[in-house]
Backbone as XML, in Angstrom:
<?xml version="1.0"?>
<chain id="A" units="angstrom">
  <residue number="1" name="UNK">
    <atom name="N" x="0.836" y="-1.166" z="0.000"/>
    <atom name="CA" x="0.000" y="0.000" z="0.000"/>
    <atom name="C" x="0.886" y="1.236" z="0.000"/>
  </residue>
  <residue number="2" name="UNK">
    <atom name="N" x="-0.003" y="2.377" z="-0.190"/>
    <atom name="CA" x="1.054" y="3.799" z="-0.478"/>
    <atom name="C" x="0.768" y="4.435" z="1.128"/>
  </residue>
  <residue number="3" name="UNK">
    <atom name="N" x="1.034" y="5.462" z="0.724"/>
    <atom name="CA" x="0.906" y="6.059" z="2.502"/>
    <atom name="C" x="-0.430" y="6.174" z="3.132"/>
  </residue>
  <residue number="4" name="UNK">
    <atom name="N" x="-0.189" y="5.423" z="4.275"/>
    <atom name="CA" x="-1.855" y="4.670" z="5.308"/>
    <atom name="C" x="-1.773" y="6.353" z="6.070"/>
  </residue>
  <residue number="5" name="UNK">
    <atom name="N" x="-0.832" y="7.147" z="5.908"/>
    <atom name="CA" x="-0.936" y="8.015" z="7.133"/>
    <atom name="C" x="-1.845" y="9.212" z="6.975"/>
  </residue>
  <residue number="6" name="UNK">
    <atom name="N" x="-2.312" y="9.634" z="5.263"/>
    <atom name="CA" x="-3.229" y="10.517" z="4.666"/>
    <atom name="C" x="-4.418" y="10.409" z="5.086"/>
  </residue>
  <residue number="7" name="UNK">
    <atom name="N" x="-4.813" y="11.926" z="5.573"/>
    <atom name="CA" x="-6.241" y="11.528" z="5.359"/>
    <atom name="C" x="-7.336" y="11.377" z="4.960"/>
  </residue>
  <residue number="8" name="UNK">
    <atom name="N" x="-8.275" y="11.070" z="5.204"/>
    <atom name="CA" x="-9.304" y="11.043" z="3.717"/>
    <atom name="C" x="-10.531" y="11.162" z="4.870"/>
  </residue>
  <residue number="9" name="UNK">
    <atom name="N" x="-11.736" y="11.535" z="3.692"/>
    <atom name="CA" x="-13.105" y="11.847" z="4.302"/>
    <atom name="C" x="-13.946" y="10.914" z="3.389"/>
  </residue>
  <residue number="10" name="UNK">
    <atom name="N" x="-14.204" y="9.516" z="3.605"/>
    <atom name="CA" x="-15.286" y="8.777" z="3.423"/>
    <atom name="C" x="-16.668" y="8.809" z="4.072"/>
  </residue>
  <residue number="11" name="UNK">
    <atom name="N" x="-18.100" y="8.115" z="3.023"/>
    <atom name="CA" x="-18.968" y="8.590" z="3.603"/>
    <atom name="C" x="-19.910" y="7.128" z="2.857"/>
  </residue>
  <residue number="12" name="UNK">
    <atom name="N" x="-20.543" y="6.828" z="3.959"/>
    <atom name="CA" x="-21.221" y="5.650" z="3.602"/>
    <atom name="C" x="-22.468" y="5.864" z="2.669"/>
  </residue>
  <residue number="13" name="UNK">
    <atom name="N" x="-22.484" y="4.896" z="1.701"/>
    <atom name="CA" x="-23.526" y="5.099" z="0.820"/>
    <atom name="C" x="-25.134" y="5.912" z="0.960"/>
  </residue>
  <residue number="14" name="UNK">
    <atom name="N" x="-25.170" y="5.038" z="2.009"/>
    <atom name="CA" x="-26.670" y="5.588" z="2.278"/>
    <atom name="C" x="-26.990" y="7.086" z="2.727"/>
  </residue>
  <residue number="15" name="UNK">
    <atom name="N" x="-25.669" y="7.383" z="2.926"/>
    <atom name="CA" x="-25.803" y="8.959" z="3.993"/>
    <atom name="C" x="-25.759" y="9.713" z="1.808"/>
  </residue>
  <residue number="16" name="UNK">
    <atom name="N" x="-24.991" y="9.185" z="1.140"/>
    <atom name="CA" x="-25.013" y="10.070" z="0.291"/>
    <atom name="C" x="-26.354" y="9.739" z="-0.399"/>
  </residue>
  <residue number="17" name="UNK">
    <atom name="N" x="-27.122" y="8.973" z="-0.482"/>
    <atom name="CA" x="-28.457" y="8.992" z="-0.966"/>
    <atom name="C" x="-29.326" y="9.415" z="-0.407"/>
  </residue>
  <residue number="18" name="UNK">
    <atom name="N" x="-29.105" y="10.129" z="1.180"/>
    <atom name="CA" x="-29.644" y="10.696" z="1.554"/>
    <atom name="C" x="-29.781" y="12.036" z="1.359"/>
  </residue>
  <residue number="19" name="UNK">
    <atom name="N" x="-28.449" y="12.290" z="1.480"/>
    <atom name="CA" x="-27.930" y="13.788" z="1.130"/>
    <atom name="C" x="-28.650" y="13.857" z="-0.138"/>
  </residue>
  <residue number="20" name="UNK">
    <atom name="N" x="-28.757" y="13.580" z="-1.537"/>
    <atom name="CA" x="-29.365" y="13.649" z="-2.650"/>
    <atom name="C" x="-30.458" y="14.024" z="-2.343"/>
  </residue>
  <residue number="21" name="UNK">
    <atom name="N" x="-30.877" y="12.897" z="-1.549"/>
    <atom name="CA" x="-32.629" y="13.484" z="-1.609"/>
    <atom name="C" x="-32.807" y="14.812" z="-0.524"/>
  </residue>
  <residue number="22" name="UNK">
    <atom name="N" x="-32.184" y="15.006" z="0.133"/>
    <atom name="CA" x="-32.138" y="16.148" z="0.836"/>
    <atom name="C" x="-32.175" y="17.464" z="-0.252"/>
  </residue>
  <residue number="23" name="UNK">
    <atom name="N" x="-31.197" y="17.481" z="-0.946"/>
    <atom name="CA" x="-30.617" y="18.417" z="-1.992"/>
    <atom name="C" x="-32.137" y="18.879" z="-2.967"/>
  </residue>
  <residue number="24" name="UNK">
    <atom name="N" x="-32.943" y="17.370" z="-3.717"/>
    <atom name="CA" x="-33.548" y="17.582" z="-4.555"/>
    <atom name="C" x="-35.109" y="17.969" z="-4.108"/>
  </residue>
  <residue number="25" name="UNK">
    <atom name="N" x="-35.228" y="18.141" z="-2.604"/>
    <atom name="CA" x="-36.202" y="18.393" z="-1.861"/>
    <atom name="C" x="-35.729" y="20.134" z="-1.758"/>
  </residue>
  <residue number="26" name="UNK">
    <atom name="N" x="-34.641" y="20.763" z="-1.159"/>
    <atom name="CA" x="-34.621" y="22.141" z="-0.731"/>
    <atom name="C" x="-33.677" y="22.281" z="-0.962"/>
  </residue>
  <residue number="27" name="UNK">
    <atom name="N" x="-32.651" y="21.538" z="-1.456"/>
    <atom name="CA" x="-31.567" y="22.228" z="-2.561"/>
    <atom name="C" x="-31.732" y="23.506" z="-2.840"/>
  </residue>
  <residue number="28" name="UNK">
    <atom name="N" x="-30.626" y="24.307" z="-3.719"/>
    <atom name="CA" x="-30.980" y="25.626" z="-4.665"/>
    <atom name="C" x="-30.194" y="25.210" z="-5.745"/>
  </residue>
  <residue number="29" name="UNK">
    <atom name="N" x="-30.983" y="25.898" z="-7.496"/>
    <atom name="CA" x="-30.158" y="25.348" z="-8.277"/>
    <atom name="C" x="-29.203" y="26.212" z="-8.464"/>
  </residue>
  <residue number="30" name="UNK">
    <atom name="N" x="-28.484" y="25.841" z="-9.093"/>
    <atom name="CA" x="-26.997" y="26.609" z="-9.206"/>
    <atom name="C" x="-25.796" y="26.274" z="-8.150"/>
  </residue>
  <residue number="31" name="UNK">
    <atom name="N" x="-26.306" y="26.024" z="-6.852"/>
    <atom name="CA" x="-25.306" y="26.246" z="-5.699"/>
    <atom name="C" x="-24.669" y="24.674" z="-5.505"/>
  </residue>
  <residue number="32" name="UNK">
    <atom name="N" x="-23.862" y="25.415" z="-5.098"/>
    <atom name="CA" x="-22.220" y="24.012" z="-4.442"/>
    <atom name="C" x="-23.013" y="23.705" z="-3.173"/>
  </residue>
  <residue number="33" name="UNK">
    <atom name="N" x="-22.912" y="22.196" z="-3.198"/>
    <atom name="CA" x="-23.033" y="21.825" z="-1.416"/>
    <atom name="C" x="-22.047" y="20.274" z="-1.486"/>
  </residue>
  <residue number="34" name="UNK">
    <atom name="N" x="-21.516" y="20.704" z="-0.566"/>
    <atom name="CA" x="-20.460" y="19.955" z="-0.206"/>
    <atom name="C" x="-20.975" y="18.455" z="0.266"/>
  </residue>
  <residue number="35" name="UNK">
    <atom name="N" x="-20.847" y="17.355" z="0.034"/>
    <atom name="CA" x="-21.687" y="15.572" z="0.611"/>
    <atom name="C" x="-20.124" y="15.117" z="1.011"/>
  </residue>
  <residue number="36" name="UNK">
    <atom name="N" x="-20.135" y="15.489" z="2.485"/>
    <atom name="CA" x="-19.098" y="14.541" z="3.135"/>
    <atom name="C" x="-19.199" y="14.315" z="4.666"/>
  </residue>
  <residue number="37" name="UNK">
    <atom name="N" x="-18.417" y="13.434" z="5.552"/>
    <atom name="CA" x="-18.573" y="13.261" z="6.714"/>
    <atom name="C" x="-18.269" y="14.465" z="7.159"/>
  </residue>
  <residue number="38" name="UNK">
    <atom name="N" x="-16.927" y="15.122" z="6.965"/>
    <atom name="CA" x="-16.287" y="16.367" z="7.256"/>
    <atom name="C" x="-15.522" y="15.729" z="8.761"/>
  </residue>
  <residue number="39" name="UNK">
    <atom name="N" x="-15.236" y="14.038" z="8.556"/>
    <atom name="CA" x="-14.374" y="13.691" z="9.733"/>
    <atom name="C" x="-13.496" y="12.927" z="9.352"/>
  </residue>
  <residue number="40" name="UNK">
    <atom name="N" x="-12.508" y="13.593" z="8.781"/>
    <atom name="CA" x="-11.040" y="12.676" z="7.847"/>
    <atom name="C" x="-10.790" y="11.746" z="8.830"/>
  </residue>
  <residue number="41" name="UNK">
    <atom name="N" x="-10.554" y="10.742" z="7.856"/>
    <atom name="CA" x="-9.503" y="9.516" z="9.112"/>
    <atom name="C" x="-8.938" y="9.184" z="8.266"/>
  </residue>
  <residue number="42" name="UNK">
    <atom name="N" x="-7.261" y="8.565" z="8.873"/>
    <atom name="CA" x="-6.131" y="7.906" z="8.340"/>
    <atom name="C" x="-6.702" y="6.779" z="7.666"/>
  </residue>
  <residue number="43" name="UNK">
    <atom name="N" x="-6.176" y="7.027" z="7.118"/>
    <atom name="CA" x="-6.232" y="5.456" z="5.727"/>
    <atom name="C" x="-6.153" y="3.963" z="6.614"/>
  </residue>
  <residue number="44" name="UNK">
    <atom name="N" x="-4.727" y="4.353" z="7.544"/>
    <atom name="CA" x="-4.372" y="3.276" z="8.052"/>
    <atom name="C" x="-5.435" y="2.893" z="8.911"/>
  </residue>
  <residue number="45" name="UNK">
    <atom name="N" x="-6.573" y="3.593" z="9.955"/>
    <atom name="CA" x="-7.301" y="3.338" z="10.519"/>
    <atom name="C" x="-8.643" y="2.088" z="9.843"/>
  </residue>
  <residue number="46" name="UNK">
    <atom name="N" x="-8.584" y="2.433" z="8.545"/>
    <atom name="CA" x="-9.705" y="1.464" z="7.426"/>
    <atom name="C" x="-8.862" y="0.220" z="7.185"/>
  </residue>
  <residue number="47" name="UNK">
    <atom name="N" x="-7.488" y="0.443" z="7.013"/>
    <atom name="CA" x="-6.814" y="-1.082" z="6.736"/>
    <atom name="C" x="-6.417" y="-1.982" z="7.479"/>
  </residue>
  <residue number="48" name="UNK">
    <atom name="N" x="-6.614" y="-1.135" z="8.796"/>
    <atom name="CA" x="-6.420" y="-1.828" z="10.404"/>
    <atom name="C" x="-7.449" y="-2.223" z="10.921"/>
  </residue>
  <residue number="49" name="UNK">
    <atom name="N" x="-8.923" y="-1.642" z="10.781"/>
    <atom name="CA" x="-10.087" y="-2.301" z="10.731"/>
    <atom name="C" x="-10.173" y="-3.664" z="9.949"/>
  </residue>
  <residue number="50" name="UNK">
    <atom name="N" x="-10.526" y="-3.623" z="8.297"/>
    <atom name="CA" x="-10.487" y="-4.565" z="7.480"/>
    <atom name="C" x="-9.598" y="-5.682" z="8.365"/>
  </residue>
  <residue number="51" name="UNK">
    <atom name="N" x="-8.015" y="-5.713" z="8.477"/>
    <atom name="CA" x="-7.085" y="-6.594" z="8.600"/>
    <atom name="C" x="-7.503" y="-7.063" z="10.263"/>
  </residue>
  <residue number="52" name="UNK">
    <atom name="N" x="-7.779" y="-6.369" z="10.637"/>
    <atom name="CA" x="-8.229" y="-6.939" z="12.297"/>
    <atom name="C" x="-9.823" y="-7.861" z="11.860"/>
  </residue>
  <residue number="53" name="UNK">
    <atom name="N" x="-10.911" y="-7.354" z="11.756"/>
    <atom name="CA" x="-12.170" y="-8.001" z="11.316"/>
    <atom name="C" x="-12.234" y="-9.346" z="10.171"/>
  </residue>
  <residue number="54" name="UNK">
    <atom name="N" x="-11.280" y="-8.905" z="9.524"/>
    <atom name="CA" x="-11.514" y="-10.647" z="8.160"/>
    <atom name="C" x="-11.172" y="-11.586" z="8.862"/>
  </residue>
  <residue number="55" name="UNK">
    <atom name="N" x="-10.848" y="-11.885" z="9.738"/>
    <atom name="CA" x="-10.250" y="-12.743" z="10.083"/>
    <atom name="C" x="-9.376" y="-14.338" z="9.521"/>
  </residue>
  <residue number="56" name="UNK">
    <atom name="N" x="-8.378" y="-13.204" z="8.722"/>
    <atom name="CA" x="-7.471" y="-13.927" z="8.147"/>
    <atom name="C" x="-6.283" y="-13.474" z="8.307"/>
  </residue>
  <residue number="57" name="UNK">
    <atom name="N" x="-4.512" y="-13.893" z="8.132"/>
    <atom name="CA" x="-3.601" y="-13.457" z="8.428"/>
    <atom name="C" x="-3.032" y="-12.315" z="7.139"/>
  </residue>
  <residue number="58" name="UNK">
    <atom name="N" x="-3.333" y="-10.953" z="7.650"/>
    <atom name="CA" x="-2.975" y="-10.404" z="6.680"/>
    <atom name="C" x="-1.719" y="-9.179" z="7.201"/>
  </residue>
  <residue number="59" name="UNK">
    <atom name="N" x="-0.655" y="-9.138" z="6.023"/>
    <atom name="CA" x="0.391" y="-7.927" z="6.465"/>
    <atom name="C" x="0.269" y="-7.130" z="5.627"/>
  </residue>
  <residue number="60" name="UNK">
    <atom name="N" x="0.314" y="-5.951" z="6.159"/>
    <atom name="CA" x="0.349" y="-4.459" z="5.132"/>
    <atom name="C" x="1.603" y="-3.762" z="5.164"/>
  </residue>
  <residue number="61" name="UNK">
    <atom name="N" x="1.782" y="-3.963" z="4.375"/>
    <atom name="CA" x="3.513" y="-3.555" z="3.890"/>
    <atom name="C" x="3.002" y="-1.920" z="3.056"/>
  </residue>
  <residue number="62" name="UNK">
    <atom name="N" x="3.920" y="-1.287" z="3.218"/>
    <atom name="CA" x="3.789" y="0.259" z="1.985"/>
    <atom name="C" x="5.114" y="0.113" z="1.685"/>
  </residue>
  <residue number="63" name="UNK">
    <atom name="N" x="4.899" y="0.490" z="0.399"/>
    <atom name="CA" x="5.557" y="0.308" z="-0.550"/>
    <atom name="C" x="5.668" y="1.732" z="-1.498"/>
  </residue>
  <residue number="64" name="UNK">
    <atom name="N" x="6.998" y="1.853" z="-1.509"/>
    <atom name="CA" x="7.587" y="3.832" z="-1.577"/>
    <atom name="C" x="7.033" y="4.059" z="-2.791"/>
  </residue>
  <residue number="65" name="UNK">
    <atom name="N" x="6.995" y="2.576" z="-4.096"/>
    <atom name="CA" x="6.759" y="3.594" z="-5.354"/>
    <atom name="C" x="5.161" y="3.664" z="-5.191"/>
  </residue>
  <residue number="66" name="UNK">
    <atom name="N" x="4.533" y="2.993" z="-4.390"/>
    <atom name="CA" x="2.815" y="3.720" z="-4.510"/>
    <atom name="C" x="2.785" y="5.039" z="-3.150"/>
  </residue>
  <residue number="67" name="UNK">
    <atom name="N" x="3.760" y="5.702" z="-2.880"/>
    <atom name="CA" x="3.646" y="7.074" z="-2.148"/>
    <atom name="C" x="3.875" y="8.631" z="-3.526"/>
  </residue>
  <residue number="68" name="UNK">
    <atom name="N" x="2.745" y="9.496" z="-3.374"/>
    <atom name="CA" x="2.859" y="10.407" z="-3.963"/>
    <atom name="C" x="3.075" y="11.511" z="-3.487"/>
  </residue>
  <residue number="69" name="UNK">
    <atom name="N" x="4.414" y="11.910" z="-3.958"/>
    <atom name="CA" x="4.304" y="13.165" z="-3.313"/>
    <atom name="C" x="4.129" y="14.585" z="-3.315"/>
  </residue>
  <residue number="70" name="UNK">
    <atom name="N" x="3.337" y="14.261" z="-4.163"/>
    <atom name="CA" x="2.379" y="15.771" z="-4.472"/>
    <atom name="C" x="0.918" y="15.223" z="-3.828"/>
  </residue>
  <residue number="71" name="UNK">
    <atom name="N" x="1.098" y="14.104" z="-3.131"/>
    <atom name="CA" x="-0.421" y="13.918" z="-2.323"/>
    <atom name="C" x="-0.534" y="14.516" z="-1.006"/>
  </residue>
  <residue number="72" name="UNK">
    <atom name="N" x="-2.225" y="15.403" z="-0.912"/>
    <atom name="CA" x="-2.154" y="16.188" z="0.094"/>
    <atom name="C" x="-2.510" y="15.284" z="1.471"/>
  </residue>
  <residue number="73" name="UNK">
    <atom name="N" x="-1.405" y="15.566" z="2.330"/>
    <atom name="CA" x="-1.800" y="14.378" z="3.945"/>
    <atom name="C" x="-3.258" y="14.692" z="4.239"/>
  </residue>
  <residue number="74" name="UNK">
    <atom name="N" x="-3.912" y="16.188" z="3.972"/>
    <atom name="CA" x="-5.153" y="15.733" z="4.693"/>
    <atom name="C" x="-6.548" y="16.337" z="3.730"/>
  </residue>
  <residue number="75" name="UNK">
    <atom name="N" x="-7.682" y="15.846" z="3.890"/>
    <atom name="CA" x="-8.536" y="16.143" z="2.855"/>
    <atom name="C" x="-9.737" y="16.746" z="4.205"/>
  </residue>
  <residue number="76" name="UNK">
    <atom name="N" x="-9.625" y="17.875" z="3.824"/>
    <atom name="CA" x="-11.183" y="18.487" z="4.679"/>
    <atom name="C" x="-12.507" y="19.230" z="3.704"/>
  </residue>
  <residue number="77" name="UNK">
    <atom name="N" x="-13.347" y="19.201" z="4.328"/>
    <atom name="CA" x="-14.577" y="18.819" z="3.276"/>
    <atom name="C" x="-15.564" y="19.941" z="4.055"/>
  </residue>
  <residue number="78" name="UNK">
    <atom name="N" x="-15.846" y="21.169" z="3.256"/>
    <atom name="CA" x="-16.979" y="21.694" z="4.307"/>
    <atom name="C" x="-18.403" y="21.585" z="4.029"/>
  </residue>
  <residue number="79" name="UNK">
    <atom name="N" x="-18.889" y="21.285" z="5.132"/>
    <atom name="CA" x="-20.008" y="20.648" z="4.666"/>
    <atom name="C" x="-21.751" y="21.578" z="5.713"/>
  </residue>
  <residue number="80" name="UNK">
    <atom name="N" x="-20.986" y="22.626" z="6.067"/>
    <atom name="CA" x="-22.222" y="23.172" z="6.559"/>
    <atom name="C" x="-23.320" y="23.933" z="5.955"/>
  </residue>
  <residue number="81" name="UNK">
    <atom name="N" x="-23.005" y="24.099" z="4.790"/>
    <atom name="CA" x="-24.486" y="24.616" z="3.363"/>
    <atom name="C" x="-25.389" y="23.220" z="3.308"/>
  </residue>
  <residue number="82" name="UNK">
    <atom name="N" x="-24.908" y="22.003" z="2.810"/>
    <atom name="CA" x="-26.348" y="20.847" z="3.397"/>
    <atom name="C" x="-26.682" y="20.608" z="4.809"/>
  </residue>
  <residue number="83" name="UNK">
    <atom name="N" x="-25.406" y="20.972" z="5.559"/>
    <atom name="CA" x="-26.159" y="20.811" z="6.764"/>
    <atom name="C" x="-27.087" y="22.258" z="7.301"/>
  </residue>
  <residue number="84" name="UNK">
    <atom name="N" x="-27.046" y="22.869" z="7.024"/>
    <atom name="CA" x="-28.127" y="23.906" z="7.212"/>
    <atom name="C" x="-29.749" y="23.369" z="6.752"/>
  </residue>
  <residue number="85" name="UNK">
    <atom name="N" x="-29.269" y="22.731" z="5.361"/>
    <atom name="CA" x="-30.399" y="21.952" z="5.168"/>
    <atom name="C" x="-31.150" y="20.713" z="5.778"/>
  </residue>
  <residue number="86" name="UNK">
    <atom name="N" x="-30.669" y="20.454" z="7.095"/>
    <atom name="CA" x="-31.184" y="19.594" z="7.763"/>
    <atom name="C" x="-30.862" y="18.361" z="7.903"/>
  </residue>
  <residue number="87" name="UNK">
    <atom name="N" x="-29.549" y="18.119" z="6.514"/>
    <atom name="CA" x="-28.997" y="16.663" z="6.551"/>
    <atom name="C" x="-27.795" y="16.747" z="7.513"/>
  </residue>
  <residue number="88" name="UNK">
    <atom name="N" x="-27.638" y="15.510" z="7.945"/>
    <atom name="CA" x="-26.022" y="14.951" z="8.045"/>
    <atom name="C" x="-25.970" y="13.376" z="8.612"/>
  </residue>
  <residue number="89" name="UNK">
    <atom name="N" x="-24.851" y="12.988" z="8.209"/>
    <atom name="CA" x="-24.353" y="11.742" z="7.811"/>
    <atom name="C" x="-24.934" y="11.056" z="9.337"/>
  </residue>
  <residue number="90" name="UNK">
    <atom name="N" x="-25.510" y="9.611" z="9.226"/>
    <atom name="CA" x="-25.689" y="8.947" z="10.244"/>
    <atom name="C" x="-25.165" y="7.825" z="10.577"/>
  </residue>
  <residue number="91" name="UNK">
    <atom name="N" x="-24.083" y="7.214" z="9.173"/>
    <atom name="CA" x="-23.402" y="6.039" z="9.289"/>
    <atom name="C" x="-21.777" y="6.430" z="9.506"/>
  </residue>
  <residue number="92" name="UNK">
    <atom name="N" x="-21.354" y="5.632" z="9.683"/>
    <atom name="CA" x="-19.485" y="5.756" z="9.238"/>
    <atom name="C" x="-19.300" y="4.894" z="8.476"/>
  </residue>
  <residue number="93" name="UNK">
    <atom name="N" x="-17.943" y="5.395" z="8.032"/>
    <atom name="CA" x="-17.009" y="5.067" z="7.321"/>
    <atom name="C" x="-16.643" y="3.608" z="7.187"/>
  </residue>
  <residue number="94" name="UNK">
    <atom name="N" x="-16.596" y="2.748" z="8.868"/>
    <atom name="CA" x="-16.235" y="1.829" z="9.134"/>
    <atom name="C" x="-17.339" y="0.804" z="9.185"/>
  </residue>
  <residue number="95" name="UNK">
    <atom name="N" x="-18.388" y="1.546" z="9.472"/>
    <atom name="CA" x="-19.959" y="0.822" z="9.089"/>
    <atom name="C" x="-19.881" y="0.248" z="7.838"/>
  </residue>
  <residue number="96" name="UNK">
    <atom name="N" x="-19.576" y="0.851" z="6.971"/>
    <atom name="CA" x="-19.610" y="0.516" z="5.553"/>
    <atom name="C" x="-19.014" y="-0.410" z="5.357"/>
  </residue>
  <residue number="97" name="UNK">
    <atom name="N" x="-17.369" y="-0.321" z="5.886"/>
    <atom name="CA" x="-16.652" y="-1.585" z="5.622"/>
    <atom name="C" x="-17.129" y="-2.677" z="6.238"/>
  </residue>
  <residue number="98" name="UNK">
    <atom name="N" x="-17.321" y="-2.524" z="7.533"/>
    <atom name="CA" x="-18.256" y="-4.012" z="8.268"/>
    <atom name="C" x="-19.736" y="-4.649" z="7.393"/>
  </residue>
  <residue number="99" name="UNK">
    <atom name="N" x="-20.405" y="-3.411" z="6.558"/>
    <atom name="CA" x="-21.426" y="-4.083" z="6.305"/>
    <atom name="C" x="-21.055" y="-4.709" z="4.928"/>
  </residue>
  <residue number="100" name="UNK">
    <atom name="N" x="-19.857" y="-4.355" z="4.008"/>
    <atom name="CA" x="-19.033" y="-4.958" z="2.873"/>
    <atom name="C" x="-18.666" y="-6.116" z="2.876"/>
  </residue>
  <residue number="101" name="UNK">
    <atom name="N" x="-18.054" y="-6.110" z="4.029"/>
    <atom name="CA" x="-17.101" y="-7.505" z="4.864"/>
    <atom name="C" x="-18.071" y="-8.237" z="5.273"/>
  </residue>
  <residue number="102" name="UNK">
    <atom name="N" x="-19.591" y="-8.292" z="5.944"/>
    <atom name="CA" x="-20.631" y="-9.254" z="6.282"/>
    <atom name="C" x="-21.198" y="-9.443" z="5.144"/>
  </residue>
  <residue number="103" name="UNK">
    <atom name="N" x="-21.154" y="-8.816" z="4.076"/>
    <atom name="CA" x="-21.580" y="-8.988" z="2.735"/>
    <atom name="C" x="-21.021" y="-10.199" z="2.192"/>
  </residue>
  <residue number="104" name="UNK">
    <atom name="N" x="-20.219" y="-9.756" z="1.892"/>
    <atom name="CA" x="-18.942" y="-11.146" z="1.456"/>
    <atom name="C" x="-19.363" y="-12.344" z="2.072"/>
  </residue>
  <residue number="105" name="UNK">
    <atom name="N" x="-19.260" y="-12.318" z="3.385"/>
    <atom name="CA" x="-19.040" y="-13.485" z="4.054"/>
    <atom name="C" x="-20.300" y="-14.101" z="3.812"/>
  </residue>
  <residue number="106" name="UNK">
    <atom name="N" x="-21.320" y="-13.301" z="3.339"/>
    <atom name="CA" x="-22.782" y="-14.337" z="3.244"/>
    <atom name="C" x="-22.738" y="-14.634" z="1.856"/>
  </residue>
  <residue number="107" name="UNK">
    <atom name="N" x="-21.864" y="-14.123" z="0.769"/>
    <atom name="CA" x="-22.143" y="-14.686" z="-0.484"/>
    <atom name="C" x="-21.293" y="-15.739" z="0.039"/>
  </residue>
  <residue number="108" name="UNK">
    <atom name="N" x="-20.219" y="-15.955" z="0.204"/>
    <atom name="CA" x="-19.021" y="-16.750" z="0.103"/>
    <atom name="C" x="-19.432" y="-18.021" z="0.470"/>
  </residue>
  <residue number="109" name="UNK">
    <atom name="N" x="-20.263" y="-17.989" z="1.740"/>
    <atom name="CA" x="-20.659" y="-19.068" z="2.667"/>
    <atom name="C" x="-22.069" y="-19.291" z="1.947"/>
  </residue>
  <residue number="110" name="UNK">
    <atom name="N" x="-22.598" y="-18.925" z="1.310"/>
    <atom name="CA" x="-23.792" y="-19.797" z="0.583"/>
    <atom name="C" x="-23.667" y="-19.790" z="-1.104"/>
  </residue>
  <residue number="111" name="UNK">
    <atom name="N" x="-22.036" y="-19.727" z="-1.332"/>
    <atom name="CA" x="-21.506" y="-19.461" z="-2.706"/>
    <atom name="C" x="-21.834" y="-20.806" z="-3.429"/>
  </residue>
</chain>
């Protein structure tokens, strides 16, 4: 992997189909609204989840030629124009991956 130490602002599906319908209810047209958690977390925190929960033996090695370095360490997202509109996110980030990862495991096991 490239650098786990960046951060990023993921947002579970459903919060952004929510946000949509939020938007196409009292939206305005023309205007920017920002659809994010607006709560960066380290990369490494999602691959340390995953690798702790599968429960399989996995090592995460980084590896220099997938580091960029014109990549920005942190990604912030403002997001208080939809939230004025009454939305905001009710899942995480890590929800998502758990409900991905129980996904799997029920195709796999009745594959």
């Amino acid at each position: 992997m490239g650098n786990l130490n960046v951060e990023r602002d993921f947002l579970h599906v459903e919060d952004a189909v929510s946000a949509y319908a939020v938007l196409l209810m009292k939206g305005k047209a023309g205007e920017i609204y920002n659809v994010a958690s607006a709560k960066p977390e380290k990369l490494k925190r999602y691959a340390d989840f995953l690798a702790r929960t599968a429960a399989i033996n996995v090592r995460i090695l980084n590896t220099k030629n997938r580091i960029r370095s014109s990549e920005p360490k942190k990604t912030w997202i403002k997001t208080s124009k939809i939230k004025a509109l009454g939305w905001k996110p009710r899942k995480t980030a890590i929800e998502a991956l758990r409900e991905l990862l129980d996904d799997w495991r029920r195709r796999v096991s009745h594959g």
